[in-house]
PDB file of N, CA, C and O in Angstrom:
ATOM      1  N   UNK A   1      77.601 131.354 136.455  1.00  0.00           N
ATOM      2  CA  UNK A   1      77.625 130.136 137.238  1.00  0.00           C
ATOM      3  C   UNK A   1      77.654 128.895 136.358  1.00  0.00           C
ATOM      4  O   UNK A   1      78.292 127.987 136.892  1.00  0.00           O
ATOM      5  N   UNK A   2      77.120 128.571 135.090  1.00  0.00           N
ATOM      6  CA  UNK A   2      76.878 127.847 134.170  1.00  0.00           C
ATOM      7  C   UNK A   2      78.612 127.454 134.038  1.00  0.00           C
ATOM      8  O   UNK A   2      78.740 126.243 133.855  1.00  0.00           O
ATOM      9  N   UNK A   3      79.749 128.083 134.082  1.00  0.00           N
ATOM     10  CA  UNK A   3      80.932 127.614 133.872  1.00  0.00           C
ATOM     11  C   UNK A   3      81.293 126.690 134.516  1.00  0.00           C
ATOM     12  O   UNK A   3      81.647 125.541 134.248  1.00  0.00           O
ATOM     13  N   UNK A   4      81.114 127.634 135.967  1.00  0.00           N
ATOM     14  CA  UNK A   4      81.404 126.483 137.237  1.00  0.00           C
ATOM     15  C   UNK A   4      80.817 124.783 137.106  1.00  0.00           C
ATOM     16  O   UNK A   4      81.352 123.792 137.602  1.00  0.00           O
ATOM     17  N   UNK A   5      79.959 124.823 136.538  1.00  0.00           N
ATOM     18  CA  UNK A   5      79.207 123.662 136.297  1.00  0.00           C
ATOM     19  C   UNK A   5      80.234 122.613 135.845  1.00  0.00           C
ATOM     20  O   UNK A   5      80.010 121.406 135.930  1.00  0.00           O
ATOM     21  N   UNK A   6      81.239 123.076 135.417  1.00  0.00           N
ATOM     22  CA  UNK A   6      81.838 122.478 133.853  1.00  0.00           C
ATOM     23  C   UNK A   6      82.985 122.401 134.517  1.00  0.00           C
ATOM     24  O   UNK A   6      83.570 121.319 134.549  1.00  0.00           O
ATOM     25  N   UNK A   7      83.401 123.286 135.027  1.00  0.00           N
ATOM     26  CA  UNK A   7      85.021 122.652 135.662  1.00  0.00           C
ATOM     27  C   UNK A   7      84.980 121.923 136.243  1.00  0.00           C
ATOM     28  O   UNK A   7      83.897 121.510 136.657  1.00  0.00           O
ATOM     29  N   UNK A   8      86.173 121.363 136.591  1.00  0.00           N
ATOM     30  CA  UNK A   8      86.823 120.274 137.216  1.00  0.00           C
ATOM     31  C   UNK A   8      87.696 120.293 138.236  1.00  0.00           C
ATOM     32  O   UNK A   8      87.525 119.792 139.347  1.00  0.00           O
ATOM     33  N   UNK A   9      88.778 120.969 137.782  1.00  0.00           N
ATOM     34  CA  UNK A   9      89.885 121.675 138.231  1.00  0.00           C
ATOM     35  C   UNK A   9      89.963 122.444 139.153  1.00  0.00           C
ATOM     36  O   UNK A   9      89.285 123.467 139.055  1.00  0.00           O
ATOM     37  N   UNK A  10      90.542 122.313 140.000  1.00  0.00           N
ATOM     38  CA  UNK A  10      90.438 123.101 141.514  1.00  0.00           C
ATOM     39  C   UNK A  10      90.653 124.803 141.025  1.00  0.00           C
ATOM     40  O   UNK A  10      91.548 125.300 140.342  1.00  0.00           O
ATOM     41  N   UNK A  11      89.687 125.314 141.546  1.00  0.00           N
ATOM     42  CA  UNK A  11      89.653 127.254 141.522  1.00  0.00           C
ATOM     43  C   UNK A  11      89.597 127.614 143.002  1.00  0.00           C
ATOM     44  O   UNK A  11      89.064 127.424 144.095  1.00  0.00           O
ATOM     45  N   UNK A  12      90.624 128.344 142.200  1.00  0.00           N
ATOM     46  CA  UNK A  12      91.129 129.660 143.788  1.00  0.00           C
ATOM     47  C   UNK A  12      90.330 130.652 143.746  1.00  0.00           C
ATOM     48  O   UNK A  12      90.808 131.393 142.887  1.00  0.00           O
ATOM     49  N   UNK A  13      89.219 131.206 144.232  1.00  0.00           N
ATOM     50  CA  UNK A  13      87.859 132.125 143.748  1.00  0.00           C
ATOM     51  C   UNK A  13      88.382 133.791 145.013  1.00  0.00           C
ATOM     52  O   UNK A  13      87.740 133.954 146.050  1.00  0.00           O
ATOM     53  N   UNK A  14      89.159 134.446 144.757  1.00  0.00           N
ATOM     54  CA  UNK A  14      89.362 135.401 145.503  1.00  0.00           C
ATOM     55  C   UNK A  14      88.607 136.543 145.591  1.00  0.00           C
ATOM     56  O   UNK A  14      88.252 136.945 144.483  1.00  0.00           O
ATOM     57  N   UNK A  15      88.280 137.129 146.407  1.00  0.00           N
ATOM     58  CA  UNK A  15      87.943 138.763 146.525  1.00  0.00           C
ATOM     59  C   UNK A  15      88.244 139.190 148.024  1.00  0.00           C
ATOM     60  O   UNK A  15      88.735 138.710 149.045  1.00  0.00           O
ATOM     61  N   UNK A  16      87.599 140.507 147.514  1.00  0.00           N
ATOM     62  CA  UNK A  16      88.309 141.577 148.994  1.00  0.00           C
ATOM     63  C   UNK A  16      87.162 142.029 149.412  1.00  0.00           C
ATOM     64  O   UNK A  16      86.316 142.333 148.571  1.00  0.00           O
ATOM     65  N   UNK A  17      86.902 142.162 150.746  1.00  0.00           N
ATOM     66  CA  UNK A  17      85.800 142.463 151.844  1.00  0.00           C
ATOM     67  C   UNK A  17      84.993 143.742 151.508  1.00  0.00           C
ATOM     68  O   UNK A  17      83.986 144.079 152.131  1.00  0.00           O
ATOM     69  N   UNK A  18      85.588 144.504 150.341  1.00  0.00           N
ATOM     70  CA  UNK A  18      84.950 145.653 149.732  1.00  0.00           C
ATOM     71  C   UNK A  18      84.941 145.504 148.725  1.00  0.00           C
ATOM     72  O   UNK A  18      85.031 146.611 148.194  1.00  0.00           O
ATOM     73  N   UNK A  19      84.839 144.166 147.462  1.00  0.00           N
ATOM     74  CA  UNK A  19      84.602 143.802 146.484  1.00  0.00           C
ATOM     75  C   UNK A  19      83.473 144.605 145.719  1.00  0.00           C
ATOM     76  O   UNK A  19      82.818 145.433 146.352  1.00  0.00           O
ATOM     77  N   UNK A  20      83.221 144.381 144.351  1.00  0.00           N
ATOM     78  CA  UNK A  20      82.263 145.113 144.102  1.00  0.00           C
ATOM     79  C   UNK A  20      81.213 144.016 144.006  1.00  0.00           C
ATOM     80  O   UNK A  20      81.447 142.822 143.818  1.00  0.00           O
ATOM     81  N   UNK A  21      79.600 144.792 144.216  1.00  0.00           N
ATOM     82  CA  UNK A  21      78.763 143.935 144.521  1.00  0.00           C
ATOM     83  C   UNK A  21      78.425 142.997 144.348  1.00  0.00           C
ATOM     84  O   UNK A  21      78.378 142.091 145.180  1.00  0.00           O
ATOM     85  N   UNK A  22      78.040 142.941 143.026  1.00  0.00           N
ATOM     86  CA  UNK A  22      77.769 141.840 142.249  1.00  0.00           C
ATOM     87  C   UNK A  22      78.856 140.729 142.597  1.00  0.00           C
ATOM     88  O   UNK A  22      78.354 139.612 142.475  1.00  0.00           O
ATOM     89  N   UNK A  23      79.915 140.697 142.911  1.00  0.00           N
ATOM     90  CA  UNK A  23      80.709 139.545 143.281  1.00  0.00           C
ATOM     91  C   UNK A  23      80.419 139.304 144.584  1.00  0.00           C
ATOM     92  O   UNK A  23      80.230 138.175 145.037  1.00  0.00           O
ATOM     93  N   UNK A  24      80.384 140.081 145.064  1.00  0.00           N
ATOM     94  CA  UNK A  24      80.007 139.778 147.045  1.00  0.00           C
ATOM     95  C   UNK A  24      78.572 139.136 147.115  1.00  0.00           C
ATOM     96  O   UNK A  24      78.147 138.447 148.043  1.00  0.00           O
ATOM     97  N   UNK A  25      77.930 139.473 146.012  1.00  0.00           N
ATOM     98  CA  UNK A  25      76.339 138.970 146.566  1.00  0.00           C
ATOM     99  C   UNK A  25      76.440 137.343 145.989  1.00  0.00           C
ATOM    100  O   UNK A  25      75.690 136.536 146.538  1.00  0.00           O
ATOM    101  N   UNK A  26      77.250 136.903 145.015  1.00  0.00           N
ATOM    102  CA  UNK A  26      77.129 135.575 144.157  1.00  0.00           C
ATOM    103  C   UNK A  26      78.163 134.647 144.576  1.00  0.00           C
ATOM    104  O   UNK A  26      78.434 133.588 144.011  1.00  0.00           O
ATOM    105  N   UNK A  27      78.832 135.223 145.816  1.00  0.00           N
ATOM    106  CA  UNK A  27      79.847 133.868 146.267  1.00  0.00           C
ATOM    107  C   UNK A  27      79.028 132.601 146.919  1.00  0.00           C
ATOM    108  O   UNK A  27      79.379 131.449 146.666  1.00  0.00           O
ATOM    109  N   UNK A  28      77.840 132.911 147.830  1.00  0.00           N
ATOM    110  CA  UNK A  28      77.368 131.396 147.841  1.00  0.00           C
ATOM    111  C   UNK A  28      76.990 130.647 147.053  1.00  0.00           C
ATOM    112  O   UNK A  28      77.231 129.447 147.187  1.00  0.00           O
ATOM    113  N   UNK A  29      76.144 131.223 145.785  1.00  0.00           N
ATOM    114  CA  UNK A  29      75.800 130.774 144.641  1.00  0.00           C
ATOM    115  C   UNK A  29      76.930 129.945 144.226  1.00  0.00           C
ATOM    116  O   UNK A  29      76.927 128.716 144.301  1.00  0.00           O
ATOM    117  N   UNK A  30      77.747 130.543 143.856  1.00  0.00           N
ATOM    118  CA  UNK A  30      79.164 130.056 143.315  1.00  0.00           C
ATOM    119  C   UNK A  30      79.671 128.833 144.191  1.00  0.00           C
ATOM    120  O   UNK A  30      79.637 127.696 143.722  1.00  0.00           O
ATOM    121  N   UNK A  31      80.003 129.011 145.091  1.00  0.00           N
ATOM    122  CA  UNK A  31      80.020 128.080 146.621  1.00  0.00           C
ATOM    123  C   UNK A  31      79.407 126.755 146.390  1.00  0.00           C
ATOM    124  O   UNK A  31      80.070 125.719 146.328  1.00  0.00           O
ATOM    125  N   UNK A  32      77.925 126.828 146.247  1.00  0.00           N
ATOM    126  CA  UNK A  32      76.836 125.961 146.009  1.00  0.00           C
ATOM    127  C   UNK A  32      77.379 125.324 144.630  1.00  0.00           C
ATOM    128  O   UNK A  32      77.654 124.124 144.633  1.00  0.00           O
ATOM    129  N   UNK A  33      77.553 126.123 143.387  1.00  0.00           N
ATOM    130  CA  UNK A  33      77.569 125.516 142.370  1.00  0.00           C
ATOM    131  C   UNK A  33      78.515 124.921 142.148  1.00  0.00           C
ATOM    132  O   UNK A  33      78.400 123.788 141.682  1.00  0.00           O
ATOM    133  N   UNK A  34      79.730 125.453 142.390  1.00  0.00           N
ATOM    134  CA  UNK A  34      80.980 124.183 142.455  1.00  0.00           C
ATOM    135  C   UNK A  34      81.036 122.859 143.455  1.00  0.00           C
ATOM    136  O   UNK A  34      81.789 121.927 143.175  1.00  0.00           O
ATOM    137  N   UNK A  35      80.373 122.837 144.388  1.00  0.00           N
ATOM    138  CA  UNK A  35      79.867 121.721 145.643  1.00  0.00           C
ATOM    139  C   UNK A  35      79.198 120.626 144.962  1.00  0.00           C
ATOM    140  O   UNK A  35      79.243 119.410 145.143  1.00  0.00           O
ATOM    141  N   UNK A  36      78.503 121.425 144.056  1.00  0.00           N
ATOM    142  CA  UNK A  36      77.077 120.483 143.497  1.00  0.00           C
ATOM    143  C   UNK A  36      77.606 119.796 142.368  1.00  0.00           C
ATOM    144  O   UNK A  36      77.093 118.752 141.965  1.00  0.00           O
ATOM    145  N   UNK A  37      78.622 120.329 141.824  1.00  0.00           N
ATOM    146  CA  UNK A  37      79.254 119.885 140.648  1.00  0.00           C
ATOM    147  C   UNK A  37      80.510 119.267 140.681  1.00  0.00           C
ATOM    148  O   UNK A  37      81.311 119.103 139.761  1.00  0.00           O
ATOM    149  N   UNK A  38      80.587 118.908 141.992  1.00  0.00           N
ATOM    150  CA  UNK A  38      81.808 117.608 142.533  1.00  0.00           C
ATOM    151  C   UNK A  38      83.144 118.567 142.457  1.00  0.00           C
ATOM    152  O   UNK A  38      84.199 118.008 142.157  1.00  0.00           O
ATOM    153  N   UNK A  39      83.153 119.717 142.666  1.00  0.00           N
ATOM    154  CA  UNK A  39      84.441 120.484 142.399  1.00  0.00           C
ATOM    155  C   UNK A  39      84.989 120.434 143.636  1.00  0.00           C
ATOM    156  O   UNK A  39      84.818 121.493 144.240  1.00  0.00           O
ATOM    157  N   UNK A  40      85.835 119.258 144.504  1.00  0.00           N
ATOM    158  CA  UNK A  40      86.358 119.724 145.674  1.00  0.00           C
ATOM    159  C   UNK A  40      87.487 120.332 145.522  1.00  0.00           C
ATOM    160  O   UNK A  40      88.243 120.153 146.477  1.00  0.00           O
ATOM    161  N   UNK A  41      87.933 121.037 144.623  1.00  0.00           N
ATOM    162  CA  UNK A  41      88.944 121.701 144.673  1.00  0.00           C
ATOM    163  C   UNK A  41      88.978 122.797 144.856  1.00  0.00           C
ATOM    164  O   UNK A  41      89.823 123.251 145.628  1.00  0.00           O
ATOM    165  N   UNK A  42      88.190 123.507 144.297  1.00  0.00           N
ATOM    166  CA  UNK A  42      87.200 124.956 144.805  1.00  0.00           C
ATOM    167  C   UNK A  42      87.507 125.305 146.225  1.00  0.00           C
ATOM    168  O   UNK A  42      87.264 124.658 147.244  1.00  0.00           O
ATOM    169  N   UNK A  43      88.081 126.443 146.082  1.00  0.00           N
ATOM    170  CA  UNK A  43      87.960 127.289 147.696  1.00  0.00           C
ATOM    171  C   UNK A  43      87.670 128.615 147.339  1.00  0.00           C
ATOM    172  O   UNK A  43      88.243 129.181 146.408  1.00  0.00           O
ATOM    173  N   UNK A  44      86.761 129.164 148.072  1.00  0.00           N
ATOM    174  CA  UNK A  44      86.547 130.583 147.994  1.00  0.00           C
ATOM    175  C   UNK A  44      88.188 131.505 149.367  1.00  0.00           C
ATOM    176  O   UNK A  44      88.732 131.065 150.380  1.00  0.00           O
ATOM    177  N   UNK A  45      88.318 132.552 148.745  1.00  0.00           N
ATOM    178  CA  UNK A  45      88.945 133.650 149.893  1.00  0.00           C
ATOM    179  C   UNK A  45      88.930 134.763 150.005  1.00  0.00           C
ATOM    180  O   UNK A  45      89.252 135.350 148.972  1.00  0.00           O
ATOM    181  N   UNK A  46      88.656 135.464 150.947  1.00  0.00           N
ATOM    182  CA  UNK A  46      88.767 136.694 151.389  1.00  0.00           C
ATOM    183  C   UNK A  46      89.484 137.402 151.560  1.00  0.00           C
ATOM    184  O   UNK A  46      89.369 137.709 152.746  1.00  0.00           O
ATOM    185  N   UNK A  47      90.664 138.238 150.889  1.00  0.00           N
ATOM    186  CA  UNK A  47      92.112 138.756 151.594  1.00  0.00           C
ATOM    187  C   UNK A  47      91.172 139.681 152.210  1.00  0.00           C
ATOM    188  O   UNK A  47      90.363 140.272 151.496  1.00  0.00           O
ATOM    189  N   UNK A  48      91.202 139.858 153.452  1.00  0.00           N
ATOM    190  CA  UNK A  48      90.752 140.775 154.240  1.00  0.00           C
ATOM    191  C   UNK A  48      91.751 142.834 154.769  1.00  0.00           C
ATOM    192  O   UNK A  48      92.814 143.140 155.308  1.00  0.00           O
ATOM    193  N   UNK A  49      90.695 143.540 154.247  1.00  0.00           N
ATOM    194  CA  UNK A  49      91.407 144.716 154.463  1.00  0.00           C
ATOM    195  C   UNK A  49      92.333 145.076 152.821  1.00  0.00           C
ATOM    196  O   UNK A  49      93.311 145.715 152.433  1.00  0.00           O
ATOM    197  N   UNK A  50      91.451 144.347 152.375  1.00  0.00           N
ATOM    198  CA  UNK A  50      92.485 144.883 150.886  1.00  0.00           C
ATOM    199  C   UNK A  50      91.400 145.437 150.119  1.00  0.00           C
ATOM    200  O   UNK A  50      90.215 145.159 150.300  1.00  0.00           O
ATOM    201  N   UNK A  51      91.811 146.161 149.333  1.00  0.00           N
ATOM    202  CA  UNK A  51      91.188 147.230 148.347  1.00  0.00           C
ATOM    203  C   UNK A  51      90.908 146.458 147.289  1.00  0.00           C
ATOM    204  O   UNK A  51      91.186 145.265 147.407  1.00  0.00           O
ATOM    205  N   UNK A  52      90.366 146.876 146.156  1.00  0.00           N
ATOM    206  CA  UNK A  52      89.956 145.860 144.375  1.00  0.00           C
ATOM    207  C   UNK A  52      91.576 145.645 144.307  1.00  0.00           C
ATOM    208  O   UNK A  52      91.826 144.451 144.477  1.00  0.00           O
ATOM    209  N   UNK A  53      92.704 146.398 144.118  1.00  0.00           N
ATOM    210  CA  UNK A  53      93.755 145.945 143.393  1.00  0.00           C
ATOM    211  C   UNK A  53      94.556 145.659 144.830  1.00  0.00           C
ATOM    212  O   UNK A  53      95.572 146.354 144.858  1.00  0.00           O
ATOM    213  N   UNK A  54      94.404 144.850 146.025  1.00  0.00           N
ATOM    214  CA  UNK A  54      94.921 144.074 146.951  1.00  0.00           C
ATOM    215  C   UNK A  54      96.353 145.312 147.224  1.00  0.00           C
ATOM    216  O   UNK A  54      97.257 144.812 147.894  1.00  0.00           O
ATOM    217  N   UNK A  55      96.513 146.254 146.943  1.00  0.00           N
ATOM    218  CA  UNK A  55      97.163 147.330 147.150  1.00  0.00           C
ATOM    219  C   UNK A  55      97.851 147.036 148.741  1.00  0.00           C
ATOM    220  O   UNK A  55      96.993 147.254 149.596  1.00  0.00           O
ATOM    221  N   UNK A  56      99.044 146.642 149.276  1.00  0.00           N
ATOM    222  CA  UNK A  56      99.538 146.643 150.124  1.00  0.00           C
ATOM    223  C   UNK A  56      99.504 145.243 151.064  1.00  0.00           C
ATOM    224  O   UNK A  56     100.028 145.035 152.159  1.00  0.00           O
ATOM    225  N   UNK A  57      98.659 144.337 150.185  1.00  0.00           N
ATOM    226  CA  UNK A  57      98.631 143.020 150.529  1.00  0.00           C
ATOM    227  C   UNK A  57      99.387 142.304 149.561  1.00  0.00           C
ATOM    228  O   UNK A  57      99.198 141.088 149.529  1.00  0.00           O
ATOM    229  N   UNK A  58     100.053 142.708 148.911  1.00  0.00           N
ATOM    230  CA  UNK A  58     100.593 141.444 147.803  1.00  0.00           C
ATOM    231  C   UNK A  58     101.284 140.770 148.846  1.00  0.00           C
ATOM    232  O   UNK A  58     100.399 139.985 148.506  1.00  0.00           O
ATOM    233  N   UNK A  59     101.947 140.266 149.760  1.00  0.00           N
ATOM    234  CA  UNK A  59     102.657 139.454 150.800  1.00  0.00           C
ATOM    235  C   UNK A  59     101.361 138.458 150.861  1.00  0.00           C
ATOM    236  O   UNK A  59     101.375 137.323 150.384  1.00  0.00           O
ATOM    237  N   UNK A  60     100.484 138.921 151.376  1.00  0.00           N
ATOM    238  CA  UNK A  60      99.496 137.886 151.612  1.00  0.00           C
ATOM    239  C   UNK A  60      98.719 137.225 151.016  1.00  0.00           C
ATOM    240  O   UNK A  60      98.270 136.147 151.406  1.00  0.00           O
ATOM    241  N   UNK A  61      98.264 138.182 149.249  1.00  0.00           N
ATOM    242  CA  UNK A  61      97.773 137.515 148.387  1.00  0.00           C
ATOM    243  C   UNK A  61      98.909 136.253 147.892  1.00  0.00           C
ATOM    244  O   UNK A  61      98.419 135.286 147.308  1.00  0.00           O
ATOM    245  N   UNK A  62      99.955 136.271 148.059  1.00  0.00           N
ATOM    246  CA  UNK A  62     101.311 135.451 147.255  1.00  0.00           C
ATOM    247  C   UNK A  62     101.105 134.362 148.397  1.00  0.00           C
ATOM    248  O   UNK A  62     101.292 133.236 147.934  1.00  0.00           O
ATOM    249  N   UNK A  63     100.730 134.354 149.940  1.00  0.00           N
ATOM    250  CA  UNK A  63     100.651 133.477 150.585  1.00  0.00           C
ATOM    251  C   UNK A  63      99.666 132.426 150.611  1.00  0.00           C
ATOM    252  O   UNK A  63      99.658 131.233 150.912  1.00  0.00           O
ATOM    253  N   UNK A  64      98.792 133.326 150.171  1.00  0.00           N
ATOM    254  CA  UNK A  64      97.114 132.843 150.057  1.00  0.00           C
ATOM    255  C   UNK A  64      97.024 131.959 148.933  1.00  0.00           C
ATOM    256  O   UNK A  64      96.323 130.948 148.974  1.00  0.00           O
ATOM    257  N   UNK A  65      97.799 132.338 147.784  1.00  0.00           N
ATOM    258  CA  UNK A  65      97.867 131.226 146.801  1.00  0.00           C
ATOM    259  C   UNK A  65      98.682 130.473 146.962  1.00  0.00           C
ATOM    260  O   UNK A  65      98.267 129.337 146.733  1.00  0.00           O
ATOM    261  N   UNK A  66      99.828 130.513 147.295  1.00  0.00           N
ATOM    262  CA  UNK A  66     101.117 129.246 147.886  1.00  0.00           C
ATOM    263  C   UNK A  66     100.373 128.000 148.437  1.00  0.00           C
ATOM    264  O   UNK A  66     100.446 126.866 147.964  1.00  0.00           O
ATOM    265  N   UNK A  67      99.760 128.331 149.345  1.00  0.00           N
ATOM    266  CA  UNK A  67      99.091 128.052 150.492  1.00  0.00           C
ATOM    267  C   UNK A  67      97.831 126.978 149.883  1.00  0.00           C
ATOM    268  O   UNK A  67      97.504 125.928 150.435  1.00  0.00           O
ATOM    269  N   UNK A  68      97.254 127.509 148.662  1.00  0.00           N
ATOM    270  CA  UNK A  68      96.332 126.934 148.253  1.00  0.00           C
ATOM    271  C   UNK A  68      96.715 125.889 147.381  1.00  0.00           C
ATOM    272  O   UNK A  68      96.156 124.792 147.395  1.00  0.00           O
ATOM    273  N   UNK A  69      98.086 126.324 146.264  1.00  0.00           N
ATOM    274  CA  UNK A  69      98.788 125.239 145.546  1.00  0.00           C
ATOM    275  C   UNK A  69      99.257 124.370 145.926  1.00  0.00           C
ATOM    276  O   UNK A  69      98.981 123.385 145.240  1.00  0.00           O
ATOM    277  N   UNK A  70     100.046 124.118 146.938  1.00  0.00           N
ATOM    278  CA  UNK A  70     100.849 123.307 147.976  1.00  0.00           C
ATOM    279  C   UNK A  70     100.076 121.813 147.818  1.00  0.00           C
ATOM    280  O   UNK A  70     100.571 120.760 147.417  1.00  0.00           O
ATOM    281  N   UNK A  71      98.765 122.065 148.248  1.00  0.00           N
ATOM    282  CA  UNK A  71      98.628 120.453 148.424  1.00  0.00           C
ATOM    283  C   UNK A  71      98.775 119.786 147.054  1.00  0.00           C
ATOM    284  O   UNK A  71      99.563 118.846 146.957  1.00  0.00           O
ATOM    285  N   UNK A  72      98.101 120.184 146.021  1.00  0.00           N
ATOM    286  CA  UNK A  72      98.634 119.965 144.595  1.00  0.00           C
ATOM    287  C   UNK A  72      99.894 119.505 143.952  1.00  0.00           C
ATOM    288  O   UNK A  72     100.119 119.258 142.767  1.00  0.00           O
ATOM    289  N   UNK A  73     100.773 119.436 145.142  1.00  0.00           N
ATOM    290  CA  UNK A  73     102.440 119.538 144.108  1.00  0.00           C
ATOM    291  C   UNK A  73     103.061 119.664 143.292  1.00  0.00           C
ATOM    292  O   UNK A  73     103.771 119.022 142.518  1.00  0.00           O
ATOM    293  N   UNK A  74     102.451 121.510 143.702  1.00  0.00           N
ATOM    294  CA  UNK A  74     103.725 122.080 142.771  1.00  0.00           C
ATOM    295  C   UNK A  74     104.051 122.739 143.394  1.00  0.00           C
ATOM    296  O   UNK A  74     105.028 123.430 143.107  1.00  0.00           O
TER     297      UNK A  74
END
């Protein structure tokens, strides 16, 4: 979390609804710590129904980031 502190730069923070633990238990933390540290660029996401390697979602992971770059212009 100590990183998060330090960025600036908008992060795309992804995982999948069967993530492994340790990441599923530290997204509010994470949440909190980029909030607190003026990061409005920060979004957490969920591809939902996808496995660790998003196996049969790449359509939606490719949307999910489009989606997130866009306002940015590029």
């Amino acid at each position: 979390m100590q990183s998060l502190k330090k960025i600036k730069t908008p992060v795309l923070d992804l995982s999948v609804r069967d993530d492994l633990p340790g990441v599923l238990e530290t997204n509010t933390l994470k949440a909190e710590t980029a909030k607190a540290a003026g990061n409005a660029g920060y979004r957490q996401v969920q591809i939902q129904g996808a496995n660790l390697f998003l196996a049969g979602k790449e359509d939606e992971l490719v949307e999910t980031v489009a989606g997130w770059i866009e306002p940015f212009g590029t």
